[in-house]
C-alpha positions as CSV (number, residue, x, y, z in Angstrom):
1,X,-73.1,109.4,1.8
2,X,-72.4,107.8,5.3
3,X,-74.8,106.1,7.0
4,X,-75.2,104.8,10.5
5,X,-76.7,101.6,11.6
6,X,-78.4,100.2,14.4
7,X,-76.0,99.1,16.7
8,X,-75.6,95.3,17.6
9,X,-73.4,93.7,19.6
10,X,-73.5,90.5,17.4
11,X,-73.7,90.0,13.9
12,X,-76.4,87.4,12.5
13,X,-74.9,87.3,9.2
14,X,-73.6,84.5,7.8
15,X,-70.4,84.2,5.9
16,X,-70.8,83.3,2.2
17,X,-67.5,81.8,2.8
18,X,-68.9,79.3,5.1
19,X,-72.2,78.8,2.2
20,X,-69.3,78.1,-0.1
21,X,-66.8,75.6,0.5
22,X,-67.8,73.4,-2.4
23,X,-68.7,75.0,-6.0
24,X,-67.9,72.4,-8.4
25,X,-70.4,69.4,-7.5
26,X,-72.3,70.8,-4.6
27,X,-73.8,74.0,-5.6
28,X,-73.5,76.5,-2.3
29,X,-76.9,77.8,-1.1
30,X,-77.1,81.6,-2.9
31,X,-75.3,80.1,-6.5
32,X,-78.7,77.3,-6.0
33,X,-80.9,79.8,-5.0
34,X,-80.1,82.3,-8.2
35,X,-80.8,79.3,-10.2
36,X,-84.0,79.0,-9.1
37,X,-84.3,82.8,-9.4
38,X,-83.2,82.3,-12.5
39,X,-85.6,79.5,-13.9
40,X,-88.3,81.2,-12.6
41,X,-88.0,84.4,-14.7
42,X,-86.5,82.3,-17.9
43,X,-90.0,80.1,-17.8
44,X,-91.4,83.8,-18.9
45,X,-88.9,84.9,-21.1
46,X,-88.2,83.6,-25.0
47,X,-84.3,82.4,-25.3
48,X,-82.8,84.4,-28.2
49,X,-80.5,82.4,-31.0
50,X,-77.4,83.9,-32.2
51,X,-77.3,84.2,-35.5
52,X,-73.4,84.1,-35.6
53,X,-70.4,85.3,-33.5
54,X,-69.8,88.4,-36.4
55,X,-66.7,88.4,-38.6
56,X,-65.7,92.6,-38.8
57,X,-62.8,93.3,-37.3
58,X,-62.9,95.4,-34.6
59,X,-59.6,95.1,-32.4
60,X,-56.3,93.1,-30.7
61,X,-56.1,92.9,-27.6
62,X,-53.8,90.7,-25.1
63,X,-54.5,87.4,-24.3
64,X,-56.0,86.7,-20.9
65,X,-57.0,84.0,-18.2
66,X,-60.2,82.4,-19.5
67,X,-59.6,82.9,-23.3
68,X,-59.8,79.4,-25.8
69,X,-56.6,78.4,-27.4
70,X,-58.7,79.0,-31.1
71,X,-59.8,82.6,-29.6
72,X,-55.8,83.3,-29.9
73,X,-54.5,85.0,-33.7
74,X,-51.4,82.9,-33.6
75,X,-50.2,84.8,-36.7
76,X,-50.5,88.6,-35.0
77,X,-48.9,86.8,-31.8
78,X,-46.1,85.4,-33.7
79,X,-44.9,89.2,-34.4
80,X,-44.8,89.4,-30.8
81,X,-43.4,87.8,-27.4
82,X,-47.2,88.0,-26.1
83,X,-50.5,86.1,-27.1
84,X,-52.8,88.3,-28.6
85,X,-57.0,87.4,-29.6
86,X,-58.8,88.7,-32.4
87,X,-62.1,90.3,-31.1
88,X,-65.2,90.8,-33.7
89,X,-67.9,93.8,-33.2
90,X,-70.1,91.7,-32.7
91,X,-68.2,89.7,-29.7
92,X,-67.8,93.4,-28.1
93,X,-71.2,94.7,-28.5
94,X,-72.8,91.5,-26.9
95,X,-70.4,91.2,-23.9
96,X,-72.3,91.8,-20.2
97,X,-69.8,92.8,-17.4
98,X,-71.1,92.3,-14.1
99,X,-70.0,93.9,-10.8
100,X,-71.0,93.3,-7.2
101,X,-70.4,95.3,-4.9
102,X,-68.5,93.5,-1.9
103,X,-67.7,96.4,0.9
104,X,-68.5,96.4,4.1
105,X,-71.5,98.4,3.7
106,X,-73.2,95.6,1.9
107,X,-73.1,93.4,4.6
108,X,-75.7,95.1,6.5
109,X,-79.2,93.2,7.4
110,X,-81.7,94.7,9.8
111,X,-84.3,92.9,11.1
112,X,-86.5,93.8,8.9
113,X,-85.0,91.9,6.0
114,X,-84.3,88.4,5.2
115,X,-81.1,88.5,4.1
116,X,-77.7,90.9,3.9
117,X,-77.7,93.6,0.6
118,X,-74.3,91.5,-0.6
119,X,-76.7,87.8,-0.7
120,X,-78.9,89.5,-2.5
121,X,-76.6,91.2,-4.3
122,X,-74.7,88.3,-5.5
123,X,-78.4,86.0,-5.6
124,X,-79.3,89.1,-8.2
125,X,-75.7,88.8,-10.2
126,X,-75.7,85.2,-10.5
127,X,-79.2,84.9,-11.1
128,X,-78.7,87.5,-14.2
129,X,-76.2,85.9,-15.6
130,X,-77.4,82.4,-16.0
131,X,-80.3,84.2,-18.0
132,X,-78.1,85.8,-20.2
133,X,-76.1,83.0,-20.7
134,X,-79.3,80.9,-21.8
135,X,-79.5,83.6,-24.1
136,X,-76.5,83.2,-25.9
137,X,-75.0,86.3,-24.4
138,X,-71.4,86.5,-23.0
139,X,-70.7,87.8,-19.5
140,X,-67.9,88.0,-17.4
141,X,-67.5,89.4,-13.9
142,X,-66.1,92.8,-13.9
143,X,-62.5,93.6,-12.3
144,X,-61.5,90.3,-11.7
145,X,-59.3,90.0,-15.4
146,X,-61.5,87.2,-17.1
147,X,-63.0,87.8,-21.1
148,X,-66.4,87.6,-21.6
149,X,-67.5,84.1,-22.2
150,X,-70.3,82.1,-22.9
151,X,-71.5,78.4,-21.1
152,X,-71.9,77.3,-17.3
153,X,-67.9,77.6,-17.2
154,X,-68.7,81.9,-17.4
155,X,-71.0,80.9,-14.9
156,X,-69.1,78.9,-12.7
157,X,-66.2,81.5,-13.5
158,X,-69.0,84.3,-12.0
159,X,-69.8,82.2,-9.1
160,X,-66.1,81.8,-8.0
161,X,-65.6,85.5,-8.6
162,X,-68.1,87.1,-6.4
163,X,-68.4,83.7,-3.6
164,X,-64.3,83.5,-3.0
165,X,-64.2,87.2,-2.6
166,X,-65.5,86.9,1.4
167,X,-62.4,86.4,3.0
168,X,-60.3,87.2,0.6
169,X,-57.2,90.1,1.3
170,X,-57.6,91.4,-1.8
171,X,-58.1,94.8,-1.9
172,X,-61.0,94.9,-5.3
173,X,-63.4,92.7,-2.4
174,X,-63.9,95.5,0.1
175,X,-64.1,98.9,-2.7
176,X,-67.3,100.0,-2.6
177,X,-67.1,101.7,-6.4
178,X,-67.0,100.0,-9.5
179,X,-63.1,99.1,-10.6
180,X,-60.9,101.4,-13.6
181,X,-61.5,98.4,-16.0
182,X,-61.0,98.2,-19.7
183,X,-64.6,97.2,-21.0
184,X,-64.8,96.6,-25.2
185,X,-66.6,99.8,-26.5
186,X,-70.2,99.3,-27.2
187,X,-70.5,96.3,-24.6
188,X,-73.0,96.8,-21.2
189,X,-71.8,96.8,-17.7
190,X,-74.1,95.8,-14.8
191,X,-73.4,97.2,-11.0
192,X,-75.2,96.5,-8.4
193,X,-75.0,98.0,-4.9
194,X,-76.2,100.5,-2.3
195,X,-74.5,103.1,-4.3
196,X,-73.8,104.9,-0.8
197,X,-71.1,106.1,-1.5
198,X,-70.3,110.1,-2.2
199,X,-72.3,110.7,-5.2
200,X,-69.7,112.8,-6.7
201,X,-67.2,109.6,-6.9
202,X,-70.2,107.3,-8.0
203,X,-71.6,110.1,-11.1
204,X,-67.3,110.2,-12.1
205,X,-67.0,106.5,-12.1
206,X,-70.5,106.1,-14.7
207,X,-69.2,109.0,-16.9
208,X,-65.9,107.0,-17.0
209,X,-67.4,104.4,-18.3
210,X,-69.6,106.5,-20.9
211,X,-66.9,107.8,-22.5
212,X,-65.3,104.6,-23.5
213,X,-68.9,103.8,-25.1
214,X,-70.4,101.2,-22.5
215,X,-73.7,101.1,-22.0
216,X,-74.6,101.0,-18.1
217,X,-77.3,99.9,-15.7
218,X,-77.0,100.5,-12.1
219,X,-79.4,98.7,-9.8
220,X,-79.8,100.1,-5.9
221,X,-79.6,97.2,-3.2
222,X,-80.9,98.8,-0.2
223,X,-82.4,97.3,3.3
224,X,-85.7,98.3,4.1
225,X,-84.5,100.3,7.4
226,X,-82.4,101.9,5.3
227,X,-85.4,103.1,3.1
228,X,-87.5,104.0,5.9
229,X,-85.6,104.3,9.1
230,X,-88.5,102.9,11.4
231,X,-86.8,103.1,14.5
232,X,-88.5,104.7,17.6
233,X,-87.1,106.1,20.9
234,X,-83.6,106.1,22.1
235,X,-81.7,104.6,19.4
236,X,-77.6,103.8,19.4
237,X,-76.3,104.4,15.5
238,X,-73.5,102.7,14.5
239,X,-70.8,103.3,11.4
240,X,-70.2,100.5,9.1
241,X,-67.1,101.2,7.3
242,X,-66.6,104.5,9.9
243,X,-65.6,104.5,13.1
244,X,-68.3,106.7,14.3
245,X,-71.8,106.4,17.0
246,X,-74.4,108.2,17.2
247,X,-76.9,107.9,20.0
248,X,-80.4,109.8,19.2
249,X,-83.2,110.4,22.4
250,X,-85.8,109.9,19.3
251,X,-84.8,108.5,16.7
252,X,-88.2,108.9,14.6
253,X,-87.5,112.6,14.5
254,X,-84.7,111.9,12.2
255,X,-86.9,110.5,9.5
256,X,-87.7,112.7,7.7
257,X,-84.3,115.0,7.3
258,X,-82.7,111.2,6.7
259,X,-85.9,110.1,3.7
260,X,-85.0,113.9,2.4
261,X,-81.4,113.2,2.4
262,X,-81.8,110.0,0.8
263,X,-83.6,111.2,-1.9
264,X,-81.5,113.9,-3.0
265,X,-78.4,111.8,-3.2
266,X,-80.5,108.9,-5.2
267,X,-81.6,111.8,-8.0
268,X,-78.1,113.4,-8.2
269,X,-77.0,109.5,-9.4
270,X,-80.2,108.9,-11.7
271,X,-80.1,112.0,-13.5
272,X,-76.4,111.5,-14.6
273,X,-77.0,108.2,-15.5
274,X,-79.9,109.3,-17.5
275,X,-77.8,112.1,-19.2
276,X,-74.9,109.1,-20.5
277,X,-78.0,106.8,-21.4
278,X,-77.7,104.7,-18.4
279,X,-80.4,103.2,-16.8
280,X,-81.4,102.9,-12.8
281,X,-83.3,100.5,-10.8
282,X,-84.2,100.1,-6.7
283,X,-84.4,97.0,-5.1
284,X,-85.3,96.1,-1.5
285,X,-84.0,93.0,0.3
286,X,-87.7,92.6,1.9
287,X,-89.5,92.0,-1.6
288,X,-88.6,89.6,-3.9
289,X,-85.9,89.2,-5.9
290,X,-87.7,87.9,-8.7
291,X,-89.4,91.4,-9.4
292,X,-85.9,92.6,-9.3
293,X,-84.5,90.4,-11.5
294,X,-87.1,90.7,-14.5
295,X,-87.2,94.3,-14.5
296,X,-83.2,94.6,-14.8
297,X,-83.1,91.6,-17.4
298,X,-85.8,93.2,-19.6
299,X,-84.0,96.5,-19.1
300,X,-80.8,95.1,-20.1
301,X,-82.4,93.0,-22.7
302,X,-83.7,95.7,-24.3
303,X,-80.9,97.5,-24.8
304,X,-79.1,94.6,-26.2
305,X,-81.7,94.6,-29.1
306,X,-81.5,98.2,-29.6
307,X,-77.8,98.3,-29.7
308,X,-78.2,95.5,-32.1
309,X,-81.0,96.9,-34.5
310,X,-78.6,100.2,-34.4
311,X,-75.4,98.2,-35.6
312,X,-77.5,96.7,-38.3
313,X,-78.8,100.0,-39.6
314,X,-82.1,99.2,-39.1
């Protein structure tokens, strides 16, 4: 689904590049700000106590950046020229993969909102995992080749992951679906975007996902324009990530063709995700992100129990 913006001749967006020159010590403004998302919603919430990190067997798999010298099975890897770790069920079924999407799209801020979908987007990801991390959950950011981990170094790990990606040439920053990753069956994977994209190439990407048994939850990061397109009188539309303008005499005719549009393209995504056992949430970048946080970490922490009370027979 393509949609055209407003057309400015200046951009009042910010870099997070330039937010983030300095991660270790001095905390950049959106990894501060999901903190403080983040305490907010936790003062509500009841931390939950691992009762153990689970001892059956479930798979090898290669060694990889991120991963503790004791996570390593130095006798499988000794049959081998490569370092392989021992992964429980239990370390699989409580892993969170988180994904941001970073393309251009995202980058988009009317006036109407007080920030870009990708700060809010990354405020929403960071802010989530700091919670599940002060629940004894692993997380790891998804694409970017880290195992799921626990502590403020997953944290710091997230940070870096979703902050160093403005600027960056590499190619995983500017997709605007969800990577062909290897997620441990039975784990949950987080995206969060526009999900503006064709619908047919977002429902393949979830049922991809599906089949290897993840558990997903996608929530929508939209602008408020592009919720209600409140423009009035001759407007000049402009593509994002398409070369493309479109200049309209009355641009309030086109509302409610575009609201219709919308709509049908947001359904054609929830009822797929409904049908793999996915959940969907909405978010706009002029309400708080607070809202938006505690309804997707109930969601998710729901599901985590359920999953849980299922493995345990109960």
């Amino acid at each position: 689904m393509s949609l055209l913006r407003p057309y400015s001749s200046s951009s009042g967006a910010t870099p997070l590049r330039e937010q983030a020159e300095a991660l270790s010590e001095a905390m950049p403004p959106l990894v501060t700000e999901a903190e403080y998302v983040a305490s907010t919603i936790a003062q509500g919430v009841h931390g939950r106590r691992r009762s153990g990190m689970g001892e059956t067997f479930w798979q090898y798999r290669r060694y990889r950046a991120g991963d503790t010298a004791s996570s390593v099975d130095w006798r499988h890897s000794a049959r081998s020229a490569h370092l392989f770790v021992r992964e429980t069920e239990r370390e699989a079924a409580e892993s969170i993969w988180i994904w941001r999407d970073g393309s251009a799209s995202m980058d988009y801020a009317s006036d109407f909102a007080p920030c870009t979908k990708k700060d809010r987007a990354t405020v929403l990801a960071l802010a989530l995992s700091s919670l599940l991390i002060q629940g004894g959950e692993n997380v790891a950011p998804l694409g970017h080749g880290f195992g799921a981990a626990m502590g403020r170094a997953a944290l710091r790990r997230m940070a870096h992951a979703l902050l160093e990606e403005e600027g960056s040439d590499d190619k995983r920053s500017t997709e605007s679906l969800p990577p062909h990753a290897h997620i441990p069956r039975y784990a949950q994977v987080v995206l969060i975007s526009d999900f503006l994209s064709p619908a047919e190439e977002i429902i393949s990407r979830i049922k991809e996902y599906a089949a290897e048994g993840v558990r997903g939850h996608l929530i929508q990061v939209l602008d408020p324009a592009e919720e209600d397109l409140p423009f009035s009188g001759r407007t000049e539309f402009e593509g994002v990530e398409e070369e493309m303008r479109l200049m309209v005499g009355r641009a309030q005719n086109l509302r409610g063709a575009y609201r219709q549009r919308l709509e049908i393209h947001r359904n054609r995504i929830i009822e797929t995700a409904q049908r793999v056992d996915f959940t969907f949430l909405t978010h706009r970048t002029d309400r708080s992100p607070q809202t938006a946080l505690l309804a997707l970490y109930g969601t998710l922490s729901g599901a985590i129990a359920a999953r849980r009370a299922s493995r345990a027979g109960v």
